[in-house]
Every structure is written in structure tokens, then in C-alpha cells.
N, C-alpha and C positions, 0 to 999 in steps of 0.2 A: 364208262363210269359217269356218275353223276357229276355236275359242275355250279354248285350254288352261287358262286357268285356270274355265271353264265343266265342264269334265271333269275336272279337278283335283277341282271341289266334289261330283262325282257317286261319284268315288272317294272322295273320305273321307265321305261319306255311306255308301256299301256299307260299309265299315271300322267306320266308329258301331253301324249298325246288326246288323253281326256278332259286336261287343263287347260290345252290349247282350244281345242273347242269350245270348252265353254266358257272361257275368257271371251272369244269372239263373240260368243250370244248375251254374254251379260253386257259387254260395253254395248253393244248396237240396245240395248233398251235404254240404256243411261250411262256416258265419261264419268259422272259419279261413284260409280260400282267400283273404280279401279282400287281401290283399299281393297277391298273384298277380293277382286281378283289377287293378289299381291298377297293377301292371307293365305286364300287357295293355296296357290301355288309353293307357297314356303310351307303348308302343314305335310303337305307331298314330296318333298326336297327329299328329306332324311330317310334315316329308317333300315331297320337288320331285314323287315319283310318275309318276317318267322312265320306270322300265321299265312302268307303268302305260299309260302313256301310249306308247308305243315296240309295245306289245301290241295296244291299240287301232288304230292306225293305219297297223300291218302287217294287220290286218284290213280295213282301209275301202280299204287299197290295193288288197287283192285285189277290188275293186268291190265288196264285203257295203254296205250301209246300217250307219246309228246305229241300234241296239239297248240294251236294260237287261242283257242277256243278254252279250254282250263286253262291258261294262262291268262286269259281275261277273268275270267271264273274268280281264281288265285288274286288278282290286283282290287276284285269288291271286298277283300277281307281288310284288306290295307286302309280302303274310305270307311269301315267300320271301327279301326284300330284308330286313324285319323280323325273322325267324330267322337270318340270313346276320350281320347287324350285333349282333343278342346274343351269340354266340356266340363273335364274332372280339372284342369288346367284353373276352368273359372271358378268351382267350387272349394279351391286348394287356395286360389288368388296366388298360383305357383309364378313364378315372373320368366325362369327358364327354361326353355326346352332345345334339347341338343345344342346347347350352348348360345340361344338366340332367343327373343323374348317372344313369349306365348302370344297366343294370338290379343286376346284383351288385352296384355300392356300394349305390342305393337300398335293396335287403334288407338290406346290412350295416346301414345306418342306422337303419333304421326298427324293426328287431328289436328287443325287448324281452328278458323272457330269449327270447335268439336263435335262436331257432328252434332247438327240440331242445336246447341244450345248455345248460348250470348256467348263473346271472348272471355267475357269477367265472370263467368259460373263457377260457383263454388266445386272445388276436386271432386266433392262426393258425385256431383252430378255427373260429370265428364264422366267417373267412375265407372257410373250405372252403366251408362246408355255404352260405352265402348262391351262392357261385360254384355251388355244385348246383343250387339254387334256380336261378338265370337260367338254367343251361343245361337244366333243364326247362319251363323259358320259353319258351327258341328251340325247344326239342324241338315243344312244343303249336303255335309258329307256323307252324312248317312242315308240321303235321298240318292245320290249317287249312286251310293254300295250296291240298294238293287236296281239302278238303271244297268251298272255295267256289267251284274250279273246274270239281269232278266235275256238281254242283250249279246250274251257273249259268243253266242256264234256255237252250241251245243245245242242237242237233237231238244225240241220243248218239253218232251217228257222225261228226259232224263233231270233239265231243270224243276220242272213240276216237283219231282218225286221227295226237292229238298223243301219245299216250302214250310213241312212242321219244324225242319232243323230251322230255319228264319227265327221261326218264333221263339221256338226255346234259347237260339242266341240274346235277341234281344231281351227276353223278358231275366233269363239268367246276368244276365249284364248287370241290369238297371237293379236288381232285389241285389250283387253285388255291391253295386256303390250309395244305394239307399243303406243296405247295412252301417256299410264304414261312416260314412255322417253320422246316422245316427249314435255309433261306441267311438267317434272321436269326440278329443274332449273334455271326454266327462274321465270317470271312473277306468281303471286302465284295464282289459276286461282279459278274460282267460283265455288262453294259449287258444283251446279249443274255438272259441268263439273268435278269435284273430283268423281261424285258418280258414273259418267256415270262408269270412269275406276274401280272404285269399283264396278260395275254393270257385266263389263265384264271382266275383269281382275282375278274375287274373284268368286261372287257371281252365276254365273251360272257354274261355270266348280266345283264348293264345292258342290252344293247340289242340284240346279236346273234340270243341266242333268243329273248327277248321278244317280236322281230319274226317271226322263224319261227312264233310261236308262236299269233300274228293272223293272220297269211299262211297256217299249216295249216288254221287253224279257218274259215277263208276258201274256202279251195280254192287256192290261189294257183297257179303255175305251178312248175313247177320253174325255171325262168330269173328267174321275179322272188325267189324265195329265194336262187338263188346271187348274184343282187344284193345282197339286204338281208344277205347275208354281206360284199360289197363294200363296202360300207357300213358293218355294225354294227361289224365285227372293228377297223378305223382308228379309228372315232369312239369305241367302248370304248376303244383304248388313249388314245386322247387324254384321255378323260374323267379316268380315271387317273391320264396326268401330271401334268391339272391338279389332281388330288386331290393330288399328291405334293407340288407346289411351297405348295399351301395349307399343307398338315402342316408345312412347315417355316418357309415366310415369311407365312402368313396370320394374320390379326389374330384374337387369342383370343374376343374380343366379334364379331366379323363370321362366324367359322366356328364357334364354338360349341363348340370345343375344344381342350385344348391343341397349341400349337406346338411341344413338346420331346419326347413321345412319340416321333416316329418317330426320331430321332437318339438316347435313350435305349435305343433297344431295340435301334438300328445295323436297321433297316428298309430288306430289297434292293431300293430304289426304284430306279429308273433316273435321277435327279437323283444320289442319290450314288454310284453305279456312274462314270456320267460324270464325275461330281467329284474322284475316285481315279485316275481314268484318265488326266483332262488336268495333273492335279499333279505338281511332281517328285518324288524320290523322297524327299528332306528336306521336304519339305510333305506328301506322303503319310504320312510315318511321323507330323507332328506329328497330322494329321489323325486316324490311327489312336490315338492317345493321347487326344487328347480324348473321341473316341466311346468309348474303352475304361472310361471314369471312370462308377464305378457312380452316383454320384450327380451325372451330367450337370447343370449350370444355366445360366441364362439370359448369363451372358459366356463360358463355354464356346460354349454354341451360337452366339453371337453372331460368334464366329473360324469356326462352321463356316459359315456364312451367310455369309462374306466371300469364304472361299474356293472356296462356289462360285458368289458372283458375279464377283470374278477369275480364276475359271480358264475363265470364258465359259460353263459348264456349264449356270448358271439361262436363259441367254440362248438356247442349244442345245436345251433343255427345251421352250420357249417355239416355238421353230423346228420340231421335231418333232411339237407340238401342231397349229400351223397346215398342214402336209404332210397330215396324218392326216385332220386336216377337209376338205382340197382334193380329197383321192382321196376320199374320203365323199360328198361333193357330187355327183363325179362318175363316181361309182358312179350315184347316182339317178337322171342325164340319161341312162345307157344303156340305157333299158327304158321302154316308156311306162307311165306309173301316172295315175290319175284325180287330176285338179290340186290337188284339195283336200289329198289324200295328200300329194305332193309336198311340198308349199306346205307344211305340218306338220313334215314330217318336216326339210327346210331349215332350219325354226324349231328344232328338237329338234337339231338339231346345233351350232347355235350359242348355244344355254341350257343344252346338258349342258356345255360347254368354257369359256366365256366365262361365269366367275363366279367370285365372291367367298367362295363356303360353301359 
């Protein structure tokens, strides 16, 4: 039988051991670099290692054996997930991740004279330049993603054959979180339009390609890929929603970050889409009012946690989750796949949704 968290340890092994190397290449051009290495090294710590894992076993589905080789493969989705979350880190100006400060606060911190600028520089400056710093952070982890994929020790044709999946990861990514900037904010926008960003923003780059992306390197069939679409696109959105309802009713010690972020920043989740939607219009306006208050706090947000568990909305959230997973499920049952696959992938649907962090 399968063993995830068996594969869990062989991925943060490949991660270690990718850290380790290029810690030693960055210090040998400059003892400077060590911040950076120290970034590295802590965006790679953590991590469930889903799309890792979502990678591998759209591989073993397409009947491939266990190899070192897509287990390398599986570890380049992690420096994309890793580049993906610095990035949006700096754009959120989120301060926590897995309970330890993102990478841009960590440089702001740690700075001495601050990187580049005089002792006495105004905060805003320190600011900037530390926010540069991470986002050539993420920049190097996604240069990674396809070093350790070009890299991984599989036949070069079978790597070849994913290069248009590359692209569509990246380009679906980025039109995700250009989205969401763009409907955070402002006006709190429709369910539908919350989900599309949750569609592409979450849901295809977590498990949708990732699975393509075993299942290329595999051979797989075309019909079991427009499966694993059957599949990924539901159980990404699900994963999502339960990201969303974490962000705002999850416990700051159990998720590892704060609770007020997404309600400070008015984030077009589809929890609060929904929440707008089933309110009246004297409840909507209050609602509007709170979220508009630049320095949101914890009894503000505590009326918006009410309202959308009166207005049925967290309970709808909840409902939508479970649908998502039902059609994912059986998406699986309509294609035959080698049982171990199956058996895994079952698992991976109910550990990306059903959790606490």
C-alpha cells in the first residue's frame, strides 16, 4: 500500500539536499548571500507536499513504477508552490507563514544596516528593498522548479513531452493572482467571479497540473488526463474553500497565520461573495463598513464571522466543499487506474479538504 508520509520524507530529502548545494555555490560568490541562503532554506522547512505528491501518483497511475527519478520530478512542484507563496506573501504584505515570519518580514528583521541603505532610513525604505529581496527569492525558486525538473534523472523525451504543461502552469498561475489583486479591495465581486480566481489562482496549479504532469511523464492516456481534470479542477476548488474559511475562522496557533488578513485586505473569496449576497441590504451596507475600516481588528472581524455564520454562508461554504469532493471521487471510479493509484489519490482528496492548516 501506499505510504505518504514515506514520500513526504523522500521529498524533503531531494529539497535538503538541493539547499545544501546551493547554499554552497551562493556563499562561495559572496558570505553576504547568507540571509538569502537562510530564506532558502526556511521557504523549504515546511509544507503537506500535495502537489508533490498529486505529481507522483499521476505518474504511478499511468502504470510507471516508484523511481528517484519522479520523485525528483514531484520535489520541482514544491519550488513552484515555494515561489508561488513568496511572492503572493509580498503582495498580501502577509507577515506569517507556518507560524514563522515570511520571507520579506524575516529580511526586514534581520537587517542590520539594512541592506543597502544608511542605519537612520526611513521604515518605508528598509521596506522596499527587504520586499525586493523576497521577491528575488521567489524569482530563484522558480528557476530551481525547472532546474530540478529538466534535471531529474528521467528518459529526456518523456521530460520534453511536458514542456506545454510548464507553460500553461505558469501562465494559469500568474492570470490567477493578477485576477485576485485586481477584485481585492474594491467592490466585493460575485461568487462566480471569486471562484474563477480560486479556479486558477489554487486549483489548477495544486493538483490539476501536477497530475497532468505524472500522467505526461508517464505516458498516460488522453482519457485518464481528462479524468485527472475531472478530478483535479473540483478538488482544487475545494481545497481553496477550505483555505478560505481557515483564513477567517481558523485558529491562529493551528494554521500558522493570521485570521484578519483576508477580511483586511476585503479578499474575493467566495465565503465573502456569498456572504454579501445572502445579506440584506442594511446588513450588507454594515458589512461594507467594517471591511472598509483600514485598521480592521479582532471585534470588527468577530461581526463579520457572525454574519457569515447567520447568513448560512460558512455552512454553504462547507456544502460546496463536500460536492466538489463527491464529483472528484467520482471522477476516479470512471477510468480504470492501478489500485494503488486510486487508493492514494482517495487519500489526497480527503487530506487536501479535511484540515485544520
Amino acid at each position: 500500500m501506499h505510504d505518504t508520509g514515506e514520500l513526504k520524507k523522500r521529498i524533503d530529502t531531494c529539497l535538503r539536499r538541493l539547499v545544501d548545494e546551493e547554499e554552497a555555490e551562493l556563499l562561495r560568490v559572496s558570505d553576504e548571500l547568507a540571509p538569502l541562503c537562510r530564506q532558502l532554506r526556511a521557504s523549504l522547512t515546511r509544507g503537506k507536499r500535495l502537489r508533490a505528491a498529486f505529481l507522483y501518483w499521476g505518474w504511478r497511475a499511468s502504470g510507471q513504477p516508484d523511481c528517484e527519478g519522479v520523485v525528483k520530478a514531484a520535489a520541482a512542484m514544491e519550488l513552484v508552490h515555494a515561489a508561488a507563496c513568496t511572492h503572493d506573501d509580498i503582495i498580501d504584505d502577509s507577515r506569517l507563514r507556518h507560524g514563522a515570519p515570511t520571507a520579506h518580514v524575516a529580511f526586514a528583521e534581520s537587517g542590520a544596516p539594512a541592506w543597502g541603505t544608511a542605519p537612520g532610513a526611513p521604515h518605508e525604505v528598509r521596506q522596499e528593498r527587504s520586499a525586493a529581496l523576497a521577491m528575488m527569492l521567489g524569482d530563484l525558486l522558480m528557476g530551481y522548479a525547472g532546474q530540478v525538473f529538466a534535471t531529474c534523472g528521467l528518459p529526456g523525451a518523456y521530460v520534453a513531452r511536458t514542456v506545454p504543461l510548464w507553460s500553461s502552469l505558469l501562465r494559469e498561475t500568474i492570470a490567477g493572482e493578477f485576477l485576485e489583486v485586481l477584485r481585492t479591495g474594491g467592490v466585493v465581486p460575485k461568487v462566480a467571479e471569486s471562484l474563477e480566481v480560486a479556479r486558477y489562482k489554487t486549483a489548477k496549479y495544486t493538483v490539476e497540473r501536477p497530475l497532468h504532469m505524472g500522467a505526461t511523464l508517464g505516458g498516460a492516456s488522453p482519457r485518464v488526463l481528462a479524468v485527472f481534470t475531472a478530478y483535479g479542477m473540483p478538488l482544487g476548488e475545494a481545497f481553496q474553500l477550505r483555505d478560505d474559511l481557515l483564513g477567517v475562522f481558523g485558529d491562529p496557533a493551528e494554521t500558522g497565520k493570521s485570521n484578519l488578513d483576508d477580511l483586511r485586505d476585503k479578499k474575493p473569496t467566495a465565503l465573502l461573495a456569498l456572504t454579501a449576497a445572502l445579506l440584506s441590504a442594511d446588513q450588507g451596507q454594515q458589512l461594507r463598513e467594517a471591511l472598509g475600516k483600514p485598521a480592521l481588528d479582532e471585534a470588527d472581524a468577530a461581526l463579520v464571522r457572525q454574519w457569515m455564520e447567520r447568513s448560512g454562508a460558512r455552512r454553504r461554504i462547507e456544502d460546496m466543499i463536500q460536492e466538489r469532493i463527491a464529483r472528484a471521487r467520482a471522477a476516479l471510479d470512471s477510468v480504470p487506474l492501478p489500485p494503488e493509484a486510486r487508493a492514494a489519490l482517495r487519500t489526497l482528496a480527503d487530506s487536501a479538504t479535511n484540515r485544520s492548516l
